[in-house]
N, C-alpha and C positions, 0 to 999 in steps of 0.2 A: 553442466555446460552453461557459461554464462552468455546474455546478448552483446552483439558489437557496440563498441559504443555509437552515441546516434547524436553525440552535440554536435549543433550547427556553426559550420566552421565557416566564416564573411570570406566572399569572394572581393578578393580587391582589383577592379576595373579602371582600365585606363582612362584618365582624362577625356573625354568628347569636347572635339573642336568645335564651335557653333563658327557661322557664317557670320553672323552678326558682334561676336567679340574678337574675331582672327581677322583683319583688313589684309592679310595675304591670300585669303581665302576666298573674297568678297570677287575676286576673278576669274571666269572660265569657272565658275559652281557646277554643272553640268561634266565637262571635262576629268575635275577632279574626282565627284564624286564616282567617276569612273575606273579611275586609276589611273588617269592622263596627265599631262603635263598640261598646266594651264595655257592658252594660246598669247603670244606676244602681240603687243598693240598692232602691227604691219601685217598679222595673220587676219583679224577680224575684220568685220564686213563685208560689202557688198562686192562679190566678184564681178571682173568683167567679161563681156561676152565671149565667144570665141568665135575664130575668124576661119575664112575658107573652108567655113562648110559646102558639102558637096554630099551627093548620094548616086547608086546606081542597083539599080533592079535587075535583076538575074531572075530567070522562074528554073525552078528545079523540082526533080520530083520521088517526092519519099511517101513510099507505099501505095503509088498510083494516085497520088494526091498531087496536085501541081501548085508549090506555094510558088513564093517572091521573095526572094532573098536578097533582103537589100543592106546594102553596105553602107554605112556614114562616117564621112571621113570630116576631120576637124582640127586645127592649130588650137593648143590656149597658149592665151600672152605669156610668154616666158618673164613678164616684169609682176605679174601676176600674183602676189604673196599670197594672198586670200582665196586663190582657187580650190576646193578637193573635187568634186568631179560633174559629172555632167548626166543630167536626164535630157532623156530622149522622149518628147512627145508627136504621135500623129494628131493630125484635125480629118476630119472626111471617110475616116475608112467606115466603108459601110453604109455611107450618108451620113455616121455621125458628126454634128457639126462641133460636138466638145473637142477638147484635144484630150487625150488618152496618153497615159505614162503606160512606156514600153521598155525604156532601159534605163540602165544608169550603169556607170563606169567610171574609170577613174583615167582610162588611157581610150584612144580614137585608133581604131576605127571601133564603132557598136554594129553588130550585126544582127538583123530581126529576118524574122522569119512568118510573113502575114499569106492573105489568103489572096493567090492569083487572082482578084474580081476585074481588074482591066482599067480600071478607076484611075484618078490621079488626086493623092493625096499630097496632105503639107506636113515634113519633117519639121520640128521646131528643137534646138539643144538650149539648154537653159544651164547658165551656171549654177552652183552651188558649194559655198562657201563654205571655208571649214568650223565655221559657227553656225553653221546650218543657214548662213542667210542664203534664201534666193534671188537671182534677179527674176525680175518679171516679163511673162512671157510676153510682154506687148516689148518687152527691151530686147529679148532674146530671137537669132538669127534663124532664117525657116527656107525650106527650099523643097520646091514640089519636086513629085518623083509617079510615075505610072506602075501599077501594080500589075 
């Protein structure tokens, strides 16, 4: 019985794109390396706010436990290219004076589910950009609500 044969036979591999010699590439690097479609000039940057925010606290109660169920409702500018979606920050729950990220979406209303303490905290929605940019929360629109 003879052995298989065992010569090494060259794998031949496709070309590799670099960022730096491909100028179609130098765009949305992130995106592509994703398998995305690079974002168009009107898509990037800084989102703007959204408008008629509002909130409303519900207390409900699951397993004997009495949360707050609070609704936020919110418009984005329909002129808006640059929008994909919106975090949801509190300030005060609990005494804490940070703002705390609670949700994110991409459609209004966001609905959370905090702890009945009787308190009144501040909703803040912050845009978020489909390049990841955010606005900042001292831009972004807040509206107290009682737990």
């Amino acid at each position: 019985m003879s052995a298989p044969d065992s010569t090494p036979v060259p794998i031949k591999m496709p070309t590799v794109e670099s960022w730096d010699t491909n100028p179609r590439l130098s765009t949305g690097r992130a995106n592509k390396a994703a398998g995305i479609a690079p974002l168009q000039t009107s898509e990037q940057g800084m989102p703007r706010p959204v408008t008629k925010l509002s909130a409303i606290s519900t207390k409900r109660t699951f397993g004997g436990a009495t949360m707050a169920q609070v609704q936020i409702n919110h418009k984005i500018p329909s002129y808006d290219t640059t929008f994909h979606h919106a975090n949801v920050w509190v300030t005060g729950l609990a005494g804490n004076p940070n703002p705390q990220l609670m949700s994110s979406s991409t459609a209004s209303p966001h609905t959370l589910l905090l702890p009945s303490t009787g308190e009144q905290v501040s909703l803040t929605v912050q845009s978020v950009g489909k390049d990841g940019s955010l606005l900042p929360l001292s831009s972004s629109p807040s509206t107290p609500v009682q737990l």
